[in-house]
Structure formats: structure tokens, C-alpha cells
N, C-alpha and C positions, 0 to 999 in steps of 0.2 A: 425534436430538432435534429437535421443533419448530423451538426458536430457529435449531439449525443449519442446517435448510434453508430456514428464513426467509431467513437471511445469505448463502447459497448464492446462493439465486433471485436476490436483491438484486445481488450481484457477478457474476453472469453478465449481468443487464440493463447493470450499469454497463460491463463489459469491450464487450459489441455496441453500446453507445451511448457510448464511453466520450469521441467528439466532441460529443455532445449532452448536455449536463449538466441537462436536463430529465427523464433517465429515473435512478426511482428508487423504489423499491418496498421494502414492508416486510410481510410477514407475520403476521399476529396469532398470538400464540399460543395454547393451549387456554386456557390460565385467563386467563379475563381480568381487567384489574387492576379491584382494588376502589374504591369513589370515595375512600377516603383515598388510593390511590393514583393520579393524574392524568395518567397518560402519555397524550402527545398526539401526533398526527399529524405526520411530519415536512415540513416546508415546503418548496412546491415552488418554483419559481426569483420571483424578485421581478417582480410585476406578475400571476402567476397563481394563481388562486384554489383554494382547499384544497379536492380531489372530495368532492363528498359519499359517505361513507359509505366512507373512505382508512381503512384501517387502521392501529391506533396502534401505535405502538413498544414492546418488548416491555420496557419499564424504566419507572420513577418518574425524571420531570423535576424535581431540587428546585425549592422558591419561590425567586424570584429570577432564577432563570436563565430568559433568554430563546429562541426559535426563533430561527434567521436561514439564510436562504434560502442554500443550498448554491454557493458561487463555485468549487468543483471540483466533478466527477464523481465522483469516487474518495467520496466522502464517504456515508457512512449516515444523516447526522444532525450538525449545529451548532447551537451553543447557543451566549452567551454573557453576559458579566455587566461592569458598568462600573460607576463610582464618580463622581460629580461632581466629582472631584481630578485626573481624568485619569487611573485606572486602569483596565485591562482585562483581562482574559482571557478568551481563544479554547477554547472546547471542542467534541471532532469525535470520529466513530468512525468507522473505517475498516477494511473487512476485504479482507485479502488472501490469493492464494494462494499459490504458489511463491514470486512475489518478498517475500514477508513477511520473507524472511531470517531468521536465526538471533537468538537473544537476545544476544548480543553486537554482532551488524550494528545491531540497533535502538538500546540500548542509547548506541553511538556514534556512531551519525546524531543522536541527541537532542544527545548532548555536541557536534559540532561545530558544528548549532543554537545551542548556548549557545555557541560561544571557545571551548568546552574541549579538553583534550587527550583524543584516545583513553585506551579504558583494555583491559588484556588481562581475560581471564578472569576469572583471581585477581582483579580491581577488582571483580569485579559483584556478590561476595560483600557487600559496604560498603554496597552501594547498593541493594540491594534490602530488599524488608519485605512479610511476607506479606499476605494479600488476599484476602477472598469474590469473587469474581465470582457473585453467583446464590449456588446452594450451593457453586461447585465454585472448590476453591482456585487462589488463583492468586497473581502478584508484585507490587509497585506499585513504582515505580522516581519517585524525589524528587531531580532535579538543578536546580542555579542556576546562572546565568551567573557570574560573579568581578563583574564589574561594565555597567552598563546597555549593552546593545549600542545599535550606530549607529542614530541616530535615535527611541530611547528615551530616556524619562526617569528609569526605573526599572530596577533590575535584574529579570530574567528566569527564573522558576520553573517547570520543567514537572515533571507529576505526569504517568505514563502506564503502565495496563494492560495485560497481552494476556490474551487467550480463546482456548486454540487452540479451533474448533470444526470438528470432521468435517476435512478437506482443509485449512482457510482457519484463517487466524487473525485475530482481531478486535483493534483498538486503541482503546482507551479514551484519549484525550489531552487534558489541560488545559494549556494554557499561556500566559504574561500576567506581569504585574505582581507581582514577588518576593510582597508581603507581603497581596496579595489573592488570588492563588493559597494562601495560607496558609491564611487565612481562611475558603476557601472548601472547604480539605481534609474536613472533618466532609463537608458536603455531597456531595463528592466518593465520599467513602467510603460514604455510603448509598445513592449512585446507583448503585454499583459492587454495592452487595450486593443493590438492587432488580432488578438484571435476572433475567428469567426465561430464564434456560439450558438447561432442563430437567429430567431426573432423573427420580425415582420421582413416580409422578402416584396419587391415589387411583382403586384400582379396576385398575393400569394396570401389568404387569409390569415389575421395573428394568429388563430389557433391549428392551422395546419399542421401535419407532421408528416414526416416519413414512414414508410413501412417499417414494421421491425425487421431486427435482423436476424435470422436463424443461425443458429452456431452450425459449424462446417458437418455437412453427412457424415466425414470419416471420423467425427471427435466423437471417442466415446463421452459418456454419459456417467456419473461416480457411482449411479444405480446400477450401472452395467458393467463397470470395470472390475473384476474381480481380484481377490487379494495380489499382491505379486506380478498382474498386469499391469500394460499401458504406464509404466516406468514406477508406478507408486511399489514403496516397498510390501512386503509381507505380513500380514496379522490374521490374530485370531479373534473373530469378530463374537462378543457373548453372545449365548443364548437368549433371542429376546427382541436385540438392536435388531432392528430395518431399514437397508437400506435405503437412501433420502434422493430426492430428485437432483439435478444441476442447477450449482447455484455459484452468482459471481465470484470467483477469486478461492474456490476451493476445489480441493481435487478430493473429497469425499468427505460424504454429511451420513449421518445415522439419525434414526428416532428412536430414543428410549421410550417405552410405552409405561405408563404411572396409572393413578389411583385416579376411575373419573377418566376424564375428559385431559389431565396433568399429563402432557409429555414434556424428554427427557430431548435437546437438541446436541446431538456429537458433530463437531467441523473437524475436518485437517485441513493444514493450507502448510505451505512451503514458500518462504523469504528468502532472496541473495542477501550475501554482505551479512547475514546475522538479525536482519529486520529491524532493526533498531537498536539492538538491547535487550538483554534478560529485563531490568527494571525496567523500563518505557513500555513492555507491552504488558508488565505486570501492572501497573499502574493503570493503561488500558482497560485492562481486565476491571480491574477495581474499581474504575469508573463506571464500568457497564452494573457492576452489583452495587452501585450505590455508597461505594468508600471512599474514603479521603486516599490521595498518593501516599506511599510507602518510601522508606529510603533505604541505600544497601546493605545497612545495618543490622534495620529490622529484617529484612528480607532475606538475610541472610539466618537469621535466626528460624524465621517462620518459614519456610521453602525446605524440601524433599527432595534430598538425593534418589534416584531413579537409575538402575543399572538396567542394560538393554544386551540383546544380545551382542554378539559379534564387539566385546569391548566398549559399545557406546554407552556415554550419562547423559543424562537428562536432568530436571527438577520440575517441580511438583507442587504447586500452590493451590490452597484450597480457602478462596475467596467467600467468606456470608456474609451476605446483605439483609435488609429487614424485609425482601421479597425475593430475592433472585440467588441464588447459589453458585459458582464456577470453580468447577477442579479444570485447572490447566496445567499443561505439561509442555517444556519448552526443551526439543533435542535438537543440537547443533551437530550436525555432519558435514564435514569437508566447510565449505562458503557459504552454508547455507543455516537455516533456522527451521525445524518443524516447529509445528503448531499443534497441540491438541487441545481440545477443548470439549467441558462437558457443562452445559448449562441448562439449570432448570429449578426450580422450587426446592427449597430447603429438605424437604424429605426424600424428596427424588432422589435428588443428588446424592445424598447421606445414604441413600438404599444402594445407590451403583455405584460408589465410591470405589470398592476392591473390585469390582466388574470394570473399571475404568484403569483403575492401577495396572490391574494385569492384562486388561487391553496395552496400554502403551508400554510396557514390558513386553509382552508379545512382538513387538514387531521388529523387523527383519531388514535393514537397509542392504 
């Protein structure tokens, strides 16, 4: 579908510029919206001027709601809405690939956003309520904080979508001021049902599609980016690891090669704002090996100090599952969050374990 290789093209620009948060692209789709409907251009960083003849965004921006100029990379699109009382809410969409995580990962990243506590499976039933996206159904997920977090005056309401589209999934997020995020639910939900996702087009068979999109000639490739290139910092890659082909939302993958046919999958990837949280993507992780969520308790007990060069920490968790393995390492530099990660089979993992350690020791921001 259109929309989805819009979103595609979009996060592969952002994954190869993902230190540059100037690049940021949006695709039209075939129909384009009607003048009741006003989707507008999305804003490029503060101080620079909207190209002429940018392509609009493939949804209706309600009245009200403003542009405001992207403080992450990761981001498709911000909007937001304020009140002369001192209320706000943040609206963003954001598409991801792999690390999108499961609807429970997400789910619980929002809760410990809010204070809340995890919740299993069996929770999600409660908490979800069905949803248009476009034509195609989807969940909308309605949680509040207990009470106003640090440095609020109000208690905290997030309202948040997903789209899976093609590979990627999309997040639709409002979040802000309990009782103006309420307020602003109607709006929410029409913006939700304005986007253009696809589907049957007139004239146009249901199962059509678009060409795919090639990622840009000048983007390199993380097979071909070499250590210290192309913005990624510096390492020393073991004896062994191979570098991995492009894949969404990372800026470099390795294969550890194992026993057999068993190999060893290394990602990096790089989040503004901190990505969430040390616990939200630990819990993530946890999810992907088959665990129950963790709390900062535990995790602070069970979690590995990591000292890097040039003064930076990290930490170091080493997730087993009854299948799946994950040593991850989470280092914050300056606004942002690296990501490492090594997944694979229990013995794998346990064999590259100091090969990994001293991989992300190794490296060089």
C-alpha cells in the first residue's frame, strides 16, 4: 500500500540520518486529501523553512492542533495543543521496525511512563477499545497516571495507536494533561480514522501495491559502513562477527556464527529522549526471551555496570529464556540511548558473552 512505503521510505531515511534529525520525508499518497480535509506538511527542524512543494502527510490534522518542529529523529510528525491554564499535550507518530516490540512491550513502556505497574497479557484485554485506523481496524490503548508525575501539575493521560504496516509498525501517541487529553479524544479519533492507509482504490485491484522503495544511492549500507564512519561511533568488531545486511531502524547488525546451522544476531540502534527508559526496554528485551517484566528493584540488583571509554556507563543485562538468550547493553550519551544487543541460543550467547562485553567496551563515541 502507498501509505506503507511512504512510512517505509520515511524510516529508512531516519534509521541513515538517525544523528541528523533534519532528515525526514513523507510520501503523498494517490488520493489526495480534499480541501475539507487539510493535511499539511510536516515541519522541518526550527529555523528552517518548509520546501516548497514537501509533500503532505497522509491524514487530516484536526483544528487546533498545531505543527511543531521535530526534537527527535525517530519522529514522522508532532503536533501539539495547549490551554492558557497550563495544559498540554504532546502528539507524535512514530514508526518502527523490529524494535516496535510486541503489544504488551508497548503497552508497558506507556505504563511505566505513567508510575504504573506492569501488567501481563490477561491486563491488555481492560485496556484496549477498538479503532479505524484509515479503514483498517486497529486498538487504541486509554491509560493515566494515579497521580501528576514529578514536575506536573496535572495528572497524565496517554491515548496510543498502532498500524502494523508492511514490516514496520506505526504509533499514533497523544499524551499530556489528564483532562485535555480527554477532551481532545473526539479529535483524536478522527484523526485516527482520517489517515489514508490504503486498501481498495477505484479502478485499482484489492490486492495491488506499489513498487517498493529503494533506500536513497547515497545511504550507506551498515555492511559497508566501517567502524567510526558515517556518524556511528568507533569499535572493535571480534574475530568472527560478520557484518549483517540493512535492516529497518538499525544502523548496524553483525552475525555471530555458532554450532550447525545456530547463529548469533548483534543489532545497534540509537533513540532520542533516552527511548523510553533503562526498564521499558529491558522489559522489552524480556518479552522477546520469553520473561515475565522486571521491576527497578530487581533490576537494579541483576543489571551490570559497563564503563566505556571517554568516561561513558552503560549497563548490561543478561536475559535466559527456555529458547532465546539476550545480553543487552543500554548507553546513554548526551539525549540519546544506544542500544546493544546480542541474541541467540543459550549456548551461543554464553560462548560470546566476554566477546560482547568487550565489544561494547570497545566503543568510542
Amino acid at each position: 500500500m502507498q501509505f506503507r512505503h511512504a512510512l517505509l521510505a520515511a524510516a529508512v531515511l531516519i534509521t541513515v540520518g538517525c544523528h541528523k534529525d533534519e532528515v525526514r520525508v513523507f510520501e503523498a499518497p494517490k488520493d489526495a486529501p480534499s480541501a475539507a480535509s487539510p493535511a499539511t506538511a510536516s515541519v522541518p527542524p526550527a529555523g528552517e523553512a518548509i520546501p516548497a512543494g514537501q509533500p503532505k502527510v497522509p491524514w487530516t490534522i484536526p483544528a487546533g492542533w498545531e505543527e511543531r518542529a521535530n526534537a527527535s529523529g525517530m519522529r514522522l510528525a508532532s503536533y501539539g495543543v495547549s490551554t492558557p491554564d497550563g495544559r498540554k499535550v504532546d502528539i507524535s507518530v512514530v514508526a518502527l521496525g523490529e524494535q516496535a516490540g510486541t503489544e504488551l512491550d508497548n503497552v508497558n513502556r506507556w505504563r511505566t511512563q505513567l508510575k504504573l505497574e506492569p501488567v501481563g497479557v490477561d491486563g491488555l484485554v481492560a485496556l484496549r477499545s477498538p479503532v479505524k485506523i484509515g479503514g483498517t481496524p486497529g486498538q487504541l490503548y486509554d491509560l493515566v497516571s494515579d497521580a501528576p508525575l514529578p514536575d506536573e501539575k496535572f495528572r497524565t493521560r496517554i491515548l496510543a495507536a498502532m498500524l502494523p504496516a508492511g514490516g514496520m509498525t506505526v504509533f499514533f501517541k497523544v499524551m499530556g494533561a489528564d483532562t485535555l487529553v480527554t477532551e481532545q479524544k473526539p479529535n483524536v479519533l478522527l484523526w485516527l480514522a482520517s489517515v489514508q492507509a490504503g486498501g481498495e482504490r477505484e479502478g485499482e485491484p484489492a490486492n495491488a501495491t506499489s513498487a517498493p522503495v529503494p533506500a536513497p544511492a547515497s545511504a550507506p549500507t551498515p555492511a559497508s559502513v566501517a567502524a567510526g564512519a558515517g556518524g556511528l561511533p568507533e569499535w572493535q568488531v571480534p574475530a568472527g562477527w560478520k557484518a549483517a545486511g540493512p535492516r529497518p531502524m538499525r544502523l548496524a547488525s553483525f552475525v555471530v556464527p555458532g554450532e550447525g546451522a545456530s547463529t548469533g544476531d548483534v543489532s545497534i540502534s540509537s533513540l532520542a529522549s533516552g527511548g523510553g527508559g533503562l526498564l521499558a526496554n529491558v522489559n522489552r528485551w524480556r518479552g522477546q526471551a520469553g520473561l515475565a517484566p522486571t521491576d527497578d528493584a530487581t533490576l537494579a540488583k541483576e543489571a551490570q555496570a559497563l564503563d566505556l571509554a571517554g568516561g561513558v556507563h552503560g549497563t548490561l543485562v543478561d536475559l535466559a529464556g527456555s529458547k532465546t538468550r539476550i545480553l543487552g547493553a543500554v548507553v546513554p550519551v548526551g539525549d540519546k540511548a544506544w542500544f546493544f544487543k546480542l541474541t541467540g541460543d543459550t549456548d551461543l550467547v554464553g560462548r560470546e558473552r566476554e566477546n560482547f562485553v568487550n565489544f561494547v567496551k570497545s566503543v568510542k563515541f
